[in-house]
C-alpha positions in Angstrom: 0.0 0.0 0.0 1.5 3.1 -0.8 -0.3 6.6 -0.7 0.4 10.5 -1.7 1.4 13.5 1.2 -0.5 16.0 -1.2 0.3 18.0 -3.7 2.6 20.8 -3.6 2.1 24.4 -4.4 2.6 24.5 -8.4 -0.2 21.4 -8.8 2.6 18.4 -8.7 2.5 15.6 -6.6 4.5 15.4 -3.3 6.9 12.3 -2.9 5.0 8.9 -2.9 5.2 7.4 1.0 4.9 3.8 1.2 3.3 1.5 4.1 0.9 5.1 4.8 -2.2 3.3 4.5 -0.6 0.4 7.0 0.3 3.5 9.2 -3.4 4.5 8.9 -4.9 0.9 9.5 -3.0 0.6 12.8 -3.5 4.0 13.9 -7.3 3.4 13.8 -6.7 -0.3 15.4 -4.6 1.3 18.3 -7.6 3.7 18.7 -10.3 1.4 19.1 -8.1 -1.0 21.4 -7.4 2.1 24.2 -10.9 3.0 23.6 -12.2 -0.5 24.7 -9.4 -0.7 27.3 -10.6 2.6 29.2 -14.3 1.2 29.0 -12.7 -2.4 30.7 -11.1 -0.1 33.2 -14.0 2.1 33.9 -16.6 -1.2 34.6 -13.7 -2.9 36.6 -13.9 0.4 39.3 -17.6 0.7 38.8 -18.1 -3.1 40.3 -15.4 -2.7 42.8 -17.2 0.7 44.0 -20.1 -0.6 44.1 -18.9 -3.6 46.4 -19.8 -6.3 43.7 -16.9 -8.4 44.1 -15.4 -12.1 43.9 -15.6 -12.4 48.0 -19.0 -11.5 48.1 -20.1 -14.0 45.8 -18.0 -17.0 48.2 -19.8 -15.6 51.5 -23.1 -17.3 52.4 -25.8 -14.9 53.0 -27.1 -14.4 56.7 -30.4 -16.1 57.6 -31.6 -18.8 59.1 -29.9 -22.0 58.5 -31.5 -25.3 57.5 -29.7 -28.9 57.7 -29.1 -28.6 54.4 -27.3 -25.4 53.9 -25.4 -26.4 57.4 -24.5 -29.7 55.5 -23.4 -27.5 52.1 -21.5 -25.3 55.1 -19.3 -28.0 56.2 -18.3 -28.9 52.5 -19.7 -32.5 52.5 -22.6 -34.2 53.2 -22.1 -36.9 56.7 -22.6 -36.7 60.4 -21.7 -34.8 62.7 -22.3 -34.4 66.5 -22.5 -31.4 68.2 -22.9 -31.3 72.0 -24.8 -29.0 73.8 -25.5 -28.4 77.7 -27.9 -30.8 78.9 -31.4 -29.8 79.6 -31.5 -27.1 76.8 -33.3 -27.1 73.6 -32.1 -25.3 70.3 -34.7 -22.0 69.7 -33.5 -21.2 66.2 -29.8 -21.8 64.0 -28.5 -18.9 61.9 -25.4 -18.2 59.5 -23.1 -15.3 59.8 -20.5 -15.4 57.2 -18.3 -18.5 57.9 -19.9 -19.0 61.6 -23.0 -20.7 62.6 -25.3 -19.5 65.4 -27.1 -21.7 67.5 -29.6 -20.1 69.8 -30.1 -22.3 72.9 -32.4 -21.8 76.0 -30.9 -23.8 78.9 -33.0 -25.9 81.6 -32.6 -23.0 84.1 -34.5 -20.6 81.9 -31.1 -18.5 80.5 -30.5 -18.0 76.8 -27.4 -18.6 75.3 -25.9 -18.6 71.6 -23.7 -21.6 70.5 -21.2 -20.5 68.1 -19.8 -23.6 65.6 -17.4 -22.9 62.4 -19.3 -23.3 59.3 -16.9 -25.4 57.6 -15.1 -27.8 60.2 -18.7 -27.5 62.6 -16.0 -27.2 65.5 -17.4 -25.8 68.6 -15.6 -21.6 68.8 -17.7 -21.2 72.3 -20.7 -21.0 74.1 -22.1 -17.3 75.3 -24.3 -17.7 78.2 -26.7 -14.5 78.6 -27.3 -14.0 82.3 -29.3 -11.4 84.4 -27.6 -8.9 85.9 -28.6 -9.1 89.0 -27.2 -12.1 90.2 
């Protein structure tokens, strides 16, 4: 490809420069790719902004828990005893992230929240809420 710089005062034609339609080709190529590049940048803040991320995505949402989402929890399906104090009775389970919440009320009338890892279902502690007055 070969094209013409323009003509020169008098009418003739300026020297012949070769590759200029190459040169033109690319430019426009070049154009369109930092064009499209900008637009990949400006979505990639947007999301990241806006808290739409890859760890949100990974995190279970909060609710109430059922035997199966605690069984998808612990990464495979099986057994798995959990001990609690004797004489309670389990008022309602919930998920927080990568802990599950267990909501007891003991035989002596007090409340307390059973705290198990989602994934292992290891026991992280037992919080006993107690009167103040005692």
């Amino acid at each position: 490809m070969s094209g013409t710089i323009g003509e020169g005062p008098s009418g003739e034609k300026r020297r012949e420069v070769p590759y200029l339609g190459i040169v033109k080709i690319a430019s426009v190529v070049m154009g369109i790719m930092i064009v499209v590049g900008l637009a990949v940048i400006g979505v990639t803040i947007a999301k990241r902004l806006s808290g739409a991320g890859e760890e949100s995505a990974a995190v279970a949402p909060a609710g109430p828990a059922t035997a199966s989402s605690v069984t998808a929890a612990l990464g495979a399906p099986g057994d798995l005893d959990v001990a609690i104090p004797a004489g309670s009775r389990v008022v309602a389970v919930e998920s927080d992230g990568r802990r599950l919440i267990v909501r007891l009320t003991l035989s002596g009338g007090d409340t307390a929240a059973l705290l198990l890892d989602a994934d292992t279902g290891a026991r992280l502690g037992l919080l006993t809420l107690v009167p103040e007055n005692r």
